[in-house]
C-alpha positions, 0 to 999 in steps of 0.5 A, a space after each residue: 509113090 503113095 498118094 498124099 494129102 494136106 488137110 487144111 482148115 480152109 484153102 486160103 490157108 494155104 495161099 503163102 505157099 506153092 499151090 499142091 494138087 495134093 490140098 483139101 479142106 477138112 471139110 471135104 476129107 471129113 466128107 469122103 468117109 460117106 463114099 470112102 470105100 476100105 478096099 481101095 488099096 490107093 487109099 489104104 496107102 494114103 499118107 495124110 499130113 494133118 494141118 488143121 486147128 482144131 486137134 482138141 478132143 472132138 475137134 475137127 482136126 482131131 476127127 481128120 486124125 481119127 478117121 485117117 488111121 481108121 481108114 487104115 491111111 497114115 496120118 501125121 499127126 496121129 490120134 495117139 500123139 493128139 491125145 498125150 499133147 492134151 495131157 500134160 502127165 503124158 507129155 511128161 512121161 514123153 519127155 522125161 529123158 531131154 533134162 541132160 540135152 536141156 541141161 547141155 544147151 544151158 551150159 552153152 548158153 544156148 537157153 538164156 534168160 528165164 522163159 524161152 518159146 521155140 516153134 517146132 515145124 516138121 522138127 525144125 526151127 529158126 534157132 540153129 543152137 536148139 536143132 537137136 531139141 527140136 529134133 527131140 521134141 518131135 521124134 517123141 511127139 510128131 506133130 508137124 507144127 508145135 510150139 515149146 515154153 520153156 521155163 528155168 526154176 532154181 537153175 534148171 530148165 524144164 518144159 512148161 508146155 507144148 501145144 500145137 501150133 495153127 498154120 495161119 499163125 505162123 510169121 512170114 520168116 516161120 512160113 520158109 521155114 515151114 515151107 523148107 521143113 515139109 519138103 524135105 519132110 515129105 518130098 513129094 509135095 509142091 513138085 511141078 509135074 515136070 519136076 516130080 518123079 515117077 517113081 512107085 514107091 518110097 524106100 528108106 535105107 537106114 545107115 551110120 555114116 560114123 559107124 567104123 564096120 557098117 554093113 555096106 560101103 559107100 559104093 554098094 549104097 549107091 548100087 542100092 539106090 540105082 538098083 532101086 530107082 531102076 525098079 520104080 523105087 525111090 531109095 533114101 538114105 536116112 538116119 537115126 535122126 529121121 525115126 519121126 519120118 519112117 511113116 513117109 515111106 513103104 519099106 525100110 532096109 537097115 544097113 547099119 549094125 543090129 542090136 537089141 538094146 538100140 535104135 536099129 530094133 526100136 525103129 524095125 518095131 516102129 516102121 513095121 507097125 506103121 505097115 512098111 516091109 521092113 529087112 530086117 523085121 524086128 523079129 529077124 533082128 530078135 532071134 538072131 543077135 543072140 547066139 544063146 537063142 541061137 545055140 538052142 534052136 540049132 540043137 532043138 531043129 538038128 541043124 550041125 553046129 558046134 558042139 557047146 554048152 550054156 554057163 549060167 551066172 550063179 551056177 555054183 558047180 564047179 566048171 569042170 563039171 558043167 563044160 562036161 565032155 568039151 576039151 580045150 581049147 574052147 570059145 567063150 561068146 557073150 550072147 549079143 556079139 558082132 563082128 567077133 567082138 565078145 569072143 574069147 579063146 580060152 585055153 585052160 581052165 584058169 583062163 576059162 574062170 578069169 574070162 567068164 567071170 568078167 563077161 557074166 558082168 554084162 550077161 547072165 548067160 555065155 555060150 561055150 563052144 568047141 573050137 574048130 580052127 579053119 583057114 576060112 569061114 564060109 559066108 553064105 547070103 540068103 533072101 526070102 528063101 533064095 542064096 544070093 552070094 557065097 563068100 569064104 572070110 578067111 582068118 585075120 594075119 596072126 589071129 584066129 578070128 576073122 577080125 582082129 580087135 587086138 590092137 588100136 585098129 581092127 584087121 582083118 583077113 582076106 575074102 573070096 567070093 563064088 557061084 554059089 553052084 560051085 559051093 559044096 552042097 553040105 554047105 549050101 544045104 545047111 545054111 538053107 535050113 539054118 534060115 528056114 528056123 528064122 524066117 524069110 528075111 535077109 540073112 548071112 550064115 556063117 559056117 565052118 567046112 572041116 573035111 566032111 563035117 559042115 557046122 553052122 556058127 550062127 546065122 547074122 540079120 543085116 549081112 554085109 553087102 560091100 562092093 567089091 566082095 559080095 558082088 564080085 560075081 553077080 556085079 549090080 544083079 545082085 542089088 537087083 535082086 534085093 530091091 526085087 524082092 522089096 518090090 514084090 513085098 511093097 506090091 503084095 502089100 498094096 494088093 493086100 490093102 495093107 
């Protein structure tokens, strides 16, 4: 578990609360810079909660930020956020997009009157009609204790001014609350050494408890977190609502459907730069959403697929001449599909003109492939170079994709899963070197076996992991070996000084 520290103007600000060994004056963390020593891998994974006044520029609490992150510790609030709370422009810029939640809560009568001052403590407050605008204000500027005006002009609320709030003025009802909100913030302040879990480090797990075909069932969650417990590592389930807290942990694992254009990349991007081991990494979830990227980097390494050919929006040559030597039918796929959403059968020409007509709306280019109907498509599961699972995914009844989108529910076909071992080398073989092209991350091939002809149809970041279907052979080793490798990555990172 990382190391942590409270940063406090004095220690008889701290007296409301539970004592913590983790507690130390500005002062003396300001002093540790004269002995610190940068190789101290503890230190470099020192999480640093910074509770001081003084956050102006030059400030005390502003230096405790400064030399925090140029101790290469993570620190909250960081220098960048004291910076933009100075600068109302900036504040501005930040928060331009809560008018329609503002305009929301006055609706419903949630924002009365003509001012309103709302206290914000680790993203939490007393008023549980503005818990979303709390929220919102501090996943855009995360600073642990802050204070909004709010202000209605000609009918419509905006925010006049938000600045930190001192820790000494907090009122015995705020002080709860600060206390509640910090715990669950950072879980391993004020626990008794008999309460306090031993466990190395913190990992969180990223998932959608709405979303309708989320990566992993609620069983392989639970598998994950026992596998990760098992290994020293303390597994969380977070959501997109806990952006502000990713500096909290080591590593994070998404386990929820990838997108460019969504907070699934934007939060890989921001834990990655605050030093976690991030599955998938930005760049993972980068090259494989878009299976025109995909496409053209099969065909330039050599690695079998389809044959296909790119349409371009506004190419004025007729269609019969850019398909070229393709014969129907053909599949039609917007670039950034999941779970055969943005697939198109098309049989004819006319067919062909309607369909990329309507999906040009959306993208400026469309792959058209060959279609090769198969009873089945194999999934195989690949981690830091390594098969995992091997799974056959066969058609949906009826349908000629593995799920079925046609009717009010989406359906799908039946699976088995094999020792790898007893798959067909060709296909293990392709789909080894289909990952090489993207990385070392957690990835699913899907591939096409026809006779003697292997051809990889894409290569998925963020596979599916379901109990009962990917870990049908390897059971509870297969979560095992995942957090394992999360394991190596979270030590290397430590004997790196990361």
């Amino acid at each position: 578990m990382c190391p942590l520290r409270i940063v406090v103007d004095r220690l008889e600000d701290w007296h409301p609360y539970y004592p913590s060994e983790d507690l130390i004056t500005a002062d003396d963390f300001l002093a540790q810079d004269r002995r610190h020593r940068v190789t101290e891998a503890s230190d470099r994974t020192t999480h640093v909660i910074n509770l001081c006044s003084e956050l102006d520029y030059l400030g005390t609490g502003y230096y405790v930020s400064l030399l925090a992150q140029a101790r290469g510790q993570r620190v909250l609030p960081t220098v960048e956020t004291l910076n933009e709370l100075s600068r109302k422009a900036l504040i501005d810029l930040q928060l331009d997009t809560l008018a329609p939640l503002l305009g929301e809560l006055a609706r419903q009568g949630s924002l009365t009157g003509d001012s309103l001052t709302l206290r914000v403590l680790f993203g939490e407050c007393r008023e549980p009609a503005l818990s979303r605008l709390a929220r919102k204000l501090f996943e855009r500027l995360p600073c642990p204790l802050l204070e909004a005006r709010l202000v209605r002009r000609h009918d419509l609320w905006r925010l006049a001014r938000l600045r930190p709030v001192r820790l000494r003025d907090l009122t015995l009802d705020e002080q709860d609350l600060f206390a509640s909100a910090l715990n669950r913030h950072s879980r391993q302040v004020w626990r008794t050494p008999k309460a306090r879990r031993r466990y190395r480090f913190d990992l969180a797990m990223l998932v959608d408890p709405g979303e309708a075909l989320p990566p992993s069932n609620r069983s392989a969650l639970k598998a994950f977190i026992r596998a990760g417990r098992r290994l020293g590592i303390d597994v969380s389930l977070i959501t997109r609502r806990d952006a502000a807290r990713l500096a909290e942990f080591d590593a994070l694992f998404i386990r929820e459907t990838t997108a460019l254009d969504h907070h699934t990349y934007r939060m890989a991007r921001l834990a990655e730069h605050e030093g976690l081991v991030v599955i998938d990494a930005p760049r993972d979830i980068l090259r494989c959403t878009n299976k025109v990227y995909l496409h053209a980097l099969l065909r330039a390494r050599g690695v079998p697929a389809p044959e296909g050919v790119l349409l371009k929006r506004g190419d004025r040559r007729p269609l019969a001449e850019r398909i070229g030597h393709l014969g129907f039918p053909l599949v039609l796929k917007v670039p950034d599909g999941a779970f055969s959403r943005g697939v198109v059968k098309v049989i004819d020409q006319t067919q062909l003109e309607r369909e990329s007509a309507r999906l040009f709306e959306d993208s400026a280019l469309l792959l058209l492939q060959e279609w090769l109907p198969t009873e089945y498509d194999w999934r195989i599961g690949v981690l830091d170079g390594q098969v995992l699972f091997a799974s056959r995914y066969f058609m949906a009844r009826g349908h000629w994709q593995i799920y079925d989108h046609s009717g009010a529910r989406v359906k799908s076909g039946g699976f088995t899963t094999h020792d790898p071992a007893e798959v067909p080398p060709a296909v293990i073989k392709a789909a080894l070197k289909a990952t090489r092209l993207i990385g070392d991350g957690f990835y699913g091939v899907d591939l096409k076996q026809s006779g003697e002809r292997v051809v990889v149809i894409e290569v998925n970041d963020n596979p599916n992991v379901d109990a009962g279907i990917e870990d049908a052979v390897l059971g509870r080793a297969l979560y095992d070996r995942i957090m394992a490798v999360f394991l190596a990555r979270m030590e290397d990172r430590v004997r790196q000084g990361c």
